[in-house]
N, CA, C and O atoms as a printed pandas DataFrame, in Angstrom:
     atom_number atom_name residue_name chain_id  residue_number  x_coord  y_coord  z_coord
0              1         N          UNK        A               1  102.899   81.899  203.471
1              2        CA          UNK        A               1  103.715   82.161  202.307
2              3         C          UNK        A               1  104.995   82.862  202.778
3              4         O          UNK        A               1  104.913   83.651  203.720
4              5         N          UNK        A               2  105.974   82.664  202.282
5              6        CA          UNK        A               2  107.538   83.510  202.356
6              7         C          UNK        A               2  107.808   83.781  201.729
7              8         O          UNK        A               2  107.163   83.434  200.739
8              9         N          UNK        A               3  108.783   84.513  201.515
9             10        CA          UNK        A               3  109.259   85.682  200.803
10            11         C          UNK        A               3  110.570   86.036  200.673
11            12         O          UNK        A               3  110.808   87.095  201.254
12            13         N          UNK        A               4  111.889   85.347  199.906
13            14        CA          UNK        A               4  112.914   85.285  199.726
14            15         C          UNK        A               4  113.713   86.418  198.885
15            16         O          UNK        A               4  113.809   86.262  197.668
16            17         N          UNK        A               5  114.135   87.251  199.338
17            18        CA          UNK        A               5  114.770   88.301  198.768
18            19         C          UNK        A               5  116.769   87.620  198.168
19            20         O          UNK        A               5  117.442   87.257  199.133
20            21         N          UNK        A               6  117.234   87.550  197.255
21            22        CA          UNK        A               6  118.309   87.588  197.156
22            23         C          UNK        A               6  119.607   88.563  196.925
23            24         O          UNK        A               6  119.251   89.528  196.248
24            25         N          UNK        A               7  120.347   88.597  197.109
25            26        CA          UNK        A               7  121.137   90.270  196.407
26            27         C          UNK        A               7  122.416   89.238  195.465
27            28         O          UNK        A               7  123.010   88.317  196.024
28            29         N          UNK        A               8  122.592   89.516  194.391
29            30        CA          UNK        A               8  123.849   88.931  194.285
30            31         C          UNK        A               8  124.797   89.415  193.610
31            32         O          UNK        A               8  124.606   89.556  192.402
32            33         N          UNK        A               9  125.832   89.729  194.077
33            34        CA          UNK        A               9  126.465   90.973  193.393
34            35         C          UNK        A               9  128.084   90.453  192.918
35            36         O          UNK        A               9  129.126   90.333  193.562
36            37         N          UNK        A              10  127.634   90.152  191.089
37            38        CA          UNK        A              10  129.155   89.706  190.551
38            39         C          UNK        A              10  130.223   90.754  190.305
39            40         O          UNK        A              10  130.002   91.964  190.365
40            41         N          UNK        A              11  131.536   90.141  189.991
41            42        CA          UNK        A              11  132.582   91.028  189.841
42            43         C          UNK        A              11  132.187   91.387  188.333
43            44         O          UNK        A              11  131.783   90.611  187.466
44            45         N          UNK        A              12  132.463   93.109  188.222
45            46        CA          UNK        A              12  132.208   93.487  186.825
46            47         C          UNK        A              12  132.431   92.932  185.756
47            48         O          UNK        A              12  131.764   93.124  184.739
48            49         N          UNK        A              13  133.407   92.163  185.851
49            50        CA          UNK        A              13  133.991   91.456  184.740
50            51         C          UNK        A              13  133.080   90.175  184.375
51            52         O          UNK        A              13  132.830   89.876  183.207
52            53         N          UNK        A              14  132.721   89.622  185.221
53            54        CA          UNK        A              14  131.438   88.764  185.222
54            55         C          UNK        A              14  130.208   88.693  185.610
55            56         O          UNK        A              14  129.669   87.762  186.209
56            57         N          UNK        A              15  129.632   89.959  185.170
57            58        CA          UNK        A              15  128.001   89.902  185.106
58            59         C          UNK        A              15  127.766   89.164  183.876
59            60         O          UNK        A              15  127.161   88.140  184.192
60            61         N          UNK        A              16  127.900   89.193  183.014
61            62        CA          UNK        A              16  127.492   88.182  181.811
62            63         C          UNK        A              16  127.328   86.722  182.131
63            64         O          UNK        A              16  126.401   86.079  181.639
64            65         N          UNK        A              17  128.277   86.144  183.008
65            66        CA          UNK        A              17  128.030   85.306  183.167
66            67         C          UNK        A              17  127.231   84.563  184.399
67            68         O          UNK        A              17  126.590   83.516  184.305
68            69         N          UNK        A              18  127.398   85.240  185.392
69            70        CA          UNK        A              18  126.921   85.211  186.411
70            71         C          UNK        A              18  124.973   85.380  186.260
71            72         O          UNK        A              18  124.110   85.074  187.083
72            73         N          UNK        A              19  124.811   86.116  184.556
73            74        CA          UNK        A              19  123.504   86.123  184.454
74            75         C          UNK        A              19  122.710   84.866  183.855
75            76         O          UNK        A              19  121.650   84.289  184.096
76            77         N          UNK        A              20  123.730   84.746  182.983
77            78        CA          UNK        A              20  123.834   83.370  182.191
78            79         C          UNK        A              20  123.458   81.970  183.583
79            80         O          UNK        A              20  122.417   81.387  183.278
80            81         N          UNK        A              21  123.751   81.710  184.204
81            82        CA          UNK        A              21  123.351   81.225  185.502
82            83         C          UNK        A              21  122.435   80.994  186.048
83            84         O          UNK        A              21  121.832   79.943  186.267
84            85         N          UNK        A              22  122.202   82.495  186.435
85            86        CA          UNK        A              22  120.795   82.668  187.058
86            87         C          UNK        A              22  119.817   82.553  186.278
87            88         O          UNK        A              22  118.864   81.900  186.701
88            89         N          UNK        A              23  119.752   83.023  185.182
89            90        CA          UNK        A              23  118.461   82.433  184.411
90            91         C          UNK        A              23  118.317   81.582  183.879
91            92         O          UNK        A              23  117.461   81.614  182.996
92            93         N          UNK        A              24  119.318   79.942  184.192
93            94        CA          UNK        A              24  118.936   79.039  184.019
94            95         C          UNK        A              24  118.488   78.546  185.368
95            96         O          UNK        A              24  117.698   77.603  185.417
96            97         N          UNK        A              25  118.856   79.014  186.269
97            98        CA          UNK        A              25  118.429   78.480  187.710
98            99         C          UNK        A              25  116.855   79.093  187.890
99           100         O          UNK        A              25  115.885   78.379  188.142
100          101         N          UNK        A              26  116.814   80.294  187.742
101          102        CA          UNK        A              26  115.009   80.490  187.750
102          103         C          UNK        A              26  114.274   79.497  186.438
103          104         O          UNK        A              26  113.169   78.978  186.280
104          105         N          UNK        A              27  115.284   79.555  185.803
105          106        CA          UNK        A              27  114.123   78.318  185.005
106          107         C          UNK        A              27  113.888   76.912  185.352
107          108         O          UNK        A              27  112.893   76.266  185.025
108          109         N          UNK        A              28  115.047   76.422  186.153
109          110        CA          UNK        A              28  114.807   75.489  186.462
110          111         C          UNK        A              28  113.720   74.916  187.652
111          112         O          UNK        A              28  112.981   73.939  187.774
112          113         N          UNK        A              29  114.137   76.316  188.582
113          114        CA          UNK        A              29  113.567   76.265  190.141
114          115         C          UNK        A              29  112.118   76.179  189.350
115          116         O          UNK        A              29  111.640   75.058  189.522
116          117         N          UNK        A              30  111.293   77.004  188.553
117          118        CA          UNK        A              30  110.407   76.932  188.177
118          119         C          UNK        A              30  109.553   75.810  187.822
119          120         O          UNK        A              30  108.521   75.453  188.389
120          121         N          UNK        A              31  110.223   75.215  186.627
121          122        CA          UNK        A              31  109.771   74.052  186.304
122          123         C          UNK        A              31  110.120   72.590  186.839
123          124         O          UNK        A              31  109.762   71.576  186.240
124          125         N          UNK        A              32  110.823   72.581  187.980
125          126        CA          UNK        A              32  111.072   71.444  189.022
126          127         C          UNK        A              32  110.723   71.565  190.458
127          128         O          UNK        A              32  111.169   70.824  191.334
128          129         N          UNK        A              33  109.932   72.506  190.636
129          130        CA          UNK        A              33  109.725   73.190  192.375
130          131         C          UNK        A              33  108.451   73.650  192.156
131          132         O          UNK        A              33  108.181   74.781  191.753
132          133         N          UNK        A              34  107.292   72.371  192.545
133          134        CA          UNK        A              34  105.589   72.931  192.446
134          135         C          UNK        A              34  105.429   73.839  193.670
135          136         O          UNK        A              34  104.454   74.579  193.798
136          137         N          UNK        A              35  106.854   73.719  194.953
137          138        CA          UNK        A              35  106.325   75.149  196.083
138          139         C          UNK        A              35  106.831   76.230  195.735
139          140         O          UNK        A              35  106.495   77.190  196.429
140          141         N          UNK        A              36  107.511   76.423  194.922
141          142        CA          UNK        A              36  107.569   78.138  194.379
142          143         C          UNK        A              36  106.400   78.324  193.545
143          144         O          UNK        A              36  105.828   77.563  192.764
144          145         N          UNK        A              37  106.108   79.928  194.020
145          146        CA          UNK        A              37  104.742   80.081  194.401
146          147         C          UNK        A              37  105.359   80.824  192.643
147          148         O          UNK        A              37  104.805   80.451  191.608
148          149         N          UNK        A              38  106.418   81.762  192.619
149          150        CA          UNK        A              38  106.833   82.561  191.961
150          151         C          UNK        A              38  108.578   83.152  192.360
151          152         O          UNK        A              38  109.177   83.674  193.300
152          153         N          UNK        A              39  108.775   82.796  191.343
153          154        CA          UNK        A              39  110.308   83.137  191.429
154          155         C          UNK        A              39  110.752   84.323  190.192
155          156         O          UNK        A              39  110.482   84.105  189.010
156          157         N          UNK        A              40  111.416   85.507  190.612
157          158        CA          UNK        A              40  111.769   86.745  189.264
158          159         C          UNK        A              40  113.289   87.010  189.561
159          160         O          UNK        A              40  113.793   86.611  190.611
160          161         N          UNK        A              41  113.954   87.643  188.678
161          162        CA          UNK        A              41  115.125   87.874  188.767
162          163         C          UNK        A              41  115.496   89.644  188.104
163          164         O          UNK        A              41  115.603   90.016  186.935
164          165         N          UNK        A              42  115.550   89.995  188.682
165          166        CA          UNK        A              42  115.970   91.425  188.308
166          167         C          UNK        A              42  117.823   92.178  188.061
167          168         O          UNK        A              42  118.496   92.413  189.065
168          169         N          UNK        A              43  118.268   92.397  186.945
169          170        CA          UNK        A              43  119.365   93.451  187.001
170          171         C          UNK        A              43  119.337   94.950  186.855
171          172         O          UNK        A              43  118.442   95.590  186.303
172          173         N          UNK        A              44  120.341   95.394  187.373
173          174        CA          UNK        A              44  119.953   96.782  187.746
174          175         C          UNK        A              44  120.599   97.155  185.825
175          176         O          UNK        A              44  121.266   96.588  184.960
176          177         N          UNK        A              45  120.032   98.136  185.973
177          178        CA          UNK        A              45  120.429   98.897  184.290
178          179         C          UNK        A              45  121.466   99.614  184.744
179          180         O          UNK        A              45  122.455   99.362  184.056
180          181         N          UNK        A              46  121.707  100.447  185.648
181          182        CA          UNK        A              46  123.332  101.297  185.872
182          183         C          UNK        A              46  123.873  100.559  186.614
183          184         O          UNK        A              46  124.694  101.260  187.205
184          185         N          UNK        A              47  123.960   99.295  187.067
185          186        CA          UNK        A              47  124.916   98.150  188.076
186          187         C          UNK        A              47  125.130   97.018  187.302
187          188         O          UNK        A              47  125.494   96.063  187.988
188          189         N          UNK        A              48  125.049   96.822  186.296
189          190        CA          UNK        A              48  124.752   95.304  185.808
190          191         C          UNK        A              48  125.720   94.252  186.261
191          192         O          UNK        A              48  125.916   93.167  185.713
192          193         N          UNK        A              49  126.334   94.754  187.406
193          194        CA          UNK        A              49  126.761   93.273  187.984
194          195         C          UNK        A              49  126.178   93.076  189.163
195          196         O          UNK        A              49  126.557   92.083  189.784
196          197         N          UNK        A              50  125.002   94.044  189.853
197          198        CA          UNK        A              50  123.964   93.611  190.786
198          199         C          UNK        A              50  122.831   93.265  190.333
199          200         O          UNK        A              50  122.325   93.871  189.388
200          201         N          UNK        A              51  122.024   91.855  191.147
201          202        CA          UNK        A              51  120.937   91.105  190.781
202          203         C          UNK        A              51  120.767   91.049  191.966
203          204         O          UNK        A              51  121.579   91.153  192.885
204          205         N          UNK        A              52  118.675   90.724  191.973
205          206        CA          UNK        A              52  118.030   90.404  192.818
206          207         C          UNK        A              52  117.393   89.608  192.565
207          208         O          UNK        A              52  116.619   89.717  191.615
208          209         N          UNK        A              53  117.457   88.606  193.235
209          210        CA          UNK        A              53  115.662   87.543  192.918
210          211         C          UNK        A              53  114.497   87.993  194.055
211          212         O          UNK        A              53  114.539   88.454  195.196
212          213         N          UNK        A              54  113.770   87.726  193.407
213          214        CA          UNK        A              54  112.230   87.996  194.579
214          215         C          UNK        A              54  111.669   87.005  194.428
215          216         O          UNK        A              54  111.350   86.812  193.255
216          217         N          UNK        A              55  111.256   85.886  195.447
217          218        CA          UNK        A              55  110.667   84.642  195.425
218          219         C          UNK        A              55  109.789   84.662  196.024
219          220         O          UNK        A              55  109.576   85.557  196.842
220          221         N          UNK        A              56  108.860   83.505  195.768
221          222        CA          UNK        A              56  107.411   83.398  196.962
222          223         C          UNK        A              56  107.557   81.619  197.095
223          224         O          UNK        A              56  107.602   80.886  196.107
224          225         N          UNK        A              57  107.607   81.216  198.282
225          226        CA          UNK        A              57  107.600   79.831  198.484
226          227         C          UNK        A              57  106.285   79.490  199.577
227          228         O          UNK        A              57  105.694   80.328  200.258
228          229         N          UNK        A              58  106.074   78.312  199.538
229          230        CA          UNK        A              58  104.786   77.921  199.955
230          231         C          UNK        A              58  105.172   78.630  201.471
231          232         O          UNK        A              58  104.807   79.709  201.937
232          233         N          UNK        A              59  105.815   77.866  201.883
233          234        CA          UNK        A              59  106.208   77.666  203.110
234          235         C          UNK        A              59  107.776   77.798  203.473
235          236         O          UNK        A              59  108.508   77.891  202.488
236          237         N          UNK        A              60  108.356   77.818  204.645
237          238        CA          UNK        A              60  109.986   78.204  205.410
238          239         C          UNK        A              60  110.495   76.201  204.668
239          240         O          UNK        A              60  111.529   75.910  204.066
240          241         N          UNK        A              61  109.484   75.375  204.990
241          242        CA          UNK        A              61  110.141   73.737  204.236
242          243         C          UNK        A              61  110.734   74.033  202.967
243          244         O          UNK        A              61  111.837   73.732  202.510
244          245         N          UNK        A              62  109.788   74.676  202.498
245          246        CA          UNK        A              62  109.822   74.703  200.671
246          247         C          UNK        A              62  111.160   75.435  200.474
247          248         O          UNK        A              62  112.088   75.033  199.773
248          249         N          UNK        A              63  111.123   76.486  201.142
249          250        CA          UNK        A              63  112.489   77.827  200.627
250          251         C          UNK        A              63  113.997   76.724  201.501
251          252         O          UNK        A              63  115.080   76.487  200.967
252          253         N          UNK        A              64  113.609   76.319  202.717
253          254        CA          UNK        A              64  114.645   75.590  202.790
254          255         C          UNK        A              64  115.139   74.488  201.619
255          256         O          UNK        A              64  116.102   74.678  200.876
256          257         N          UNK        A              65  114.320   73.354  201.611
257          258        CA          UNK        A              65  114.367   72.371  200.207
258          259         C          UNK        A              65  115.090   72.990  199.066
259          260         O          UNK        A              65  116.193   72.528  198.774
260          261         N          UNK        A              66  114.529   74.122  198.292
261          262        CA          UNK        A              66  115.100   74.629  197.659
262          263         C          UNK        A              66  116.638   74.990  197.361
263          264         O          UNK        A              66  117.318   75.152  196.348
264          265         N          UNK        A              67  116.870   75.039  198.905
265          266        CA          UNK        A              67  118.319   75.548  198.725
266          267         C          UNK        A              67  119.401   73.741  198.922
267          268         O          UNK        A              67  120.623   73.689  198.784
268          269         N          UNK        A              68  118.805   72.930  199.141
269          270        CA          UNK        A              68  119.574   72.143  199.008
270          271         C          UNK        A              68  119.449   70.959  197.500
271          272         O          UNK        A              68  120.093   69.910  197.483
272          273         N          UNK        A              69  118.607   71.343  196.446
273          274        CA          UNK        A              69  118.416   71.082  195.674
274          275         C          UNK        A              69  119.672   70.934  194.539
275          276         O          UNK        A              69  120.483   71.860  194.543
276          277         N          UNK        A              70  119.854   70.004  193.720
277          278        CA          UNK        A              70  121.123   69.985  192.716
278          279         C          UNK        A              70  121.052   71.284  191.846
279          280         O          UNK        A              70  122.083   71.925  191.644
280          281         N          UNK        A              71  120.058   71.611  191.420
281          282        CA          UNK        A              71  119.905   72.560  190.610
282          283         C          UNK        A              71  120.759   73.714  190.891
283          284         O          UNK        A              71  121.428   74.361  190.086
284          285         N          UNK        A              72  120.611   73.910  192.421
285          286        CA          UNK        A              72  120.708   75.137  193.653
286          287         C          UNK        A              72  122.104   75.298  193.182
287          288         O          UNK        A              72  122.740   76.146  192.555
288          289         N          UNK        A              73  122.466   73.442  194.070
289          290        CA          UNK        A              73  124.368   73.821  194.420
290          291         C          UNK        A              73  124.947   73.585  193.067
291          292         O          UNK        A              73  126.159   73.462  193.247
292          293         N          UNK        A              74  124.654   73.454  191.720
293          294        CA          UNK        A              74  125.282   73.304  190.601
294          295         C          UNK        A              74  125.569   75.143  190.103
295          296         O          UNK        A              74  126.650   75.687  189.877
296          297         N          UNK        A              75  124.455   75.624  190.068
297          298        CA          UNK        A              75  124.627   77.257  190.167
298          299         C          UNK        A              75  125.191   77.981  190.822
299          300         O          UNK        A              75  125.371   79.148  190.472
300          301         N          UNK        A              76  125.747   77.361  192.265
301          302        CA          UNK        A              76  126.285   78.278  193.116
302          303         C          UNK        A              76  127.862   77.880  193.181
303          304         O          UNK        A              76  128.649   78.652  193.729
304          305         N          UNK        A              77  128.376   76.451  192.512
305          306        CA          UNK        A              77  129.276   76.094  192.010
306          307         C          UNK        A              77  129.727   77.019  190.872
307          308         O          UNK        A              77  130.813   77.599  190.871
308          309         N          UNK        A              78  129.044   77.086  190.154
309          310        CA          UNK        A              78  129.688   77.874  188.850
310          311         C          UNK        A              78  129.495   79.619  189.236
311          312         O          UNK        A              78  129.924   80.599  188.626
312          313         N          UNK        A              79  129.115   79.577  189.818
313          314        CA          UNK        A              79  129.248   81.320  190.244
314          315         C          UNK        A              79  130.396   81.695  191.516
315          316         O          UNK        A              79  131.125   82.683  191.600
316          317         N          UNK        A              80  130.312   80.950  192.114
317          318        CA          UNK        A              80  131.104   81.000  193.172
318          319         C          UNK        A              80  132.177   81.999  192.923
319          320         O          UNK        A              80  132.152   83.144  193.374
320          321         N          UNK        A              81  133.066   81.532  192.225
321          322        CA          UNK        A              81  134.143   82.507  192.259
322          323         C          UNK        A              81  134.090   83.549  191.119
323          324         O          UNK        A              81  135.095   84.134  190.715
324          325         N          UNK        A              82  132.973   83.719  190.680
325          326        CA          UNK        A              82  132.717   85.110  189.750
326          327         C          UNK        A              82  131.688   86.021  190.489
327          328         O          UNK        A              82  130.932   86.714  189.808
328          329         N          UNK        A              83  131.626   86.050  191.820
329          330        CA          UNK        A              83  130.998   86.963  192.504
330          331         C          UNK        A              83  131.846   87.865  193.492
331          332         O          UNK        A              83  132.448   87.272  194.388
332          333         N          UNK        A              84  131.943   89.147  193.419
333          334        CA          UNK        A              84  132.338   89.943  194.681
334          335         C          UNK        A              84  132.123   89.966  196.010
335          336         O          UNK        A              84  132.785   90.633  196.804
336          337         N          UNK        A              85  131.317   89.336  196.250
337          338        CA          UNK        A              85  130.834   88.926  197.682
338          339         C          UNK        A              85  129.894   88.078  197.662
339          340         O          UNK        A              85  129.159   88.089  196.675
340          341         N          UNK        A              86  129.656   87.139  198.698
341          342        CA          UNK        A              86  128.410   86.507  199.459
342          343         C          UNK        A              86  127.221   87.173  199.178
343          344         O          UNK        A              86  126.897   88.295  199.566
344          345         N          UNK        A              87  126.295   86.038  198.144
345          346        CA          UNK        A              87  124.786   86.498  198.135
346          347         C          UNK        A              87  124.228   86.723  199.774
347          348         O          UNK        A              87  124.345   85.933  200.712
348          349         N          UNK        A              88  123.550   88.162  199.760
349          350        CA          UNK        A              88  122.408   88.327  200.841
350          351         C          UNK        A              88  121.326   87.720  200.731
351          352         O          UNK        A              88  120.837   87.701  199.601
352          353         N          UNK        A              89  120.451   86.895  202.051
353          354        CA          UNK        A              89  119.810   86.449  201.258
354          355         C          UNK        A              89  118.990   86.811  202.446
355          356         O          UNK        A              89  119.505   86.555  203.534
356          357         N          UNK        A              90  117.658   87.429  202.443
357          358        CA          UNK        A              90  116.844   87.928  203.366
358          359         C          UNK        A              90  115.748   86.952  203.118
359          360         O          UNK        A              90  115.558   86.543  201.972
360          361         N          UNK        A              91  114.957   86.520  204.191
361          362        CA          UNK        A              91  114.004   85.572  204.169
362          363         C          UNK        A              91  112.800   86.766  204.778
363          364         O          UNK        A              91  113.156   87.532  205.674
364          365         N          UNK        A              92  111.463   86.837  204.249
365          366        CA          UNK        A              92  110.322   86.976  205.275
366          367         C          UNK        A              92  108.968   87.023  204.763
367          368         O          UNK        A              92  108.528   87.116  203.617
368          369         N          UNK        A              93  108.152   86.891  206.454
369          370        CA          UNK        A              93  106.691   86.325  206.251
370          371         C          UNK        A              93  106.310   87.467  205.580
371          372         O          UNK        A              93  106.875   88.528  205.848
372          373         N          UNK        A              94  105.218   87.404  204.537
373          374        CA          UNK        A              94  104.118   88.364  204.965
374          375         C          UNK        A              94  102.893   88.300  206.046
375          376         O          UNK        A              94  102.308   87.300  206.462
376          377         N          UNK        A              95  102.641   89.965  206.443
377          378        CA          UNK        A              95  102.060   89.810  207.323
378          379         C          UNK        A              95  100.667   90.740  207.406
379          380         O          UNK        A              95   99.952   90.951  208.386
380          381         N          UNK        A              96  100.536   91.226  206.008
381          382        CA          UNK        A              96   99.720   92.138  205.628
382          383         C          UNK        A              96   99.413   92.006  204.282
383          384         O          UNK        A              96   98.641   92.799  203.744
């Protein structure tokens, strides 16, 4: 199993939308991706233009696949330039 951490951090002016986004993209990843094990999306309450997703994918295939999916690059199209920086995106096993 893996373990996909995201950070994604919009410009203040567009957290609204930038959320608007993402929670159509966890809905989608959800109901079109039988290897996500579990996909969540979190905003911070005193940052609300920082988000995290926490994912579980079968496998390193699955989390790759994922990212080249239409769903993926249609979301990262429309966010693109309403973000302050480059999503972090930390990948890892569990091992315990």
């Amino acid at each position: 199993m893996i373990h996909v951490l995201a950070r994604i951090t919009a410009r203040p002016d567009s957290a609204h939308a930038v959320r608007k986004v993402l929670l159509e993209l966890v809905a989608e990843t959800r109901s079109k991706e039988p290897s996500c094990l579990a996909y969540a999306l979190y905003q911070r309450a005193d940052e609300p233009a920082l988000f995290q997703t926490v994912e579980q994918w079968r496998d390193d295939a699955s989390a790759d696949a994922h990212m080249i999916k239409p769903h993926v690059g249609a979301a990262i199209a429309q966010v693109g330039a309403l973000l302050a920086a480059p999503p972090e995106i930390l990948r890892f096993e569990k091992i315990a």
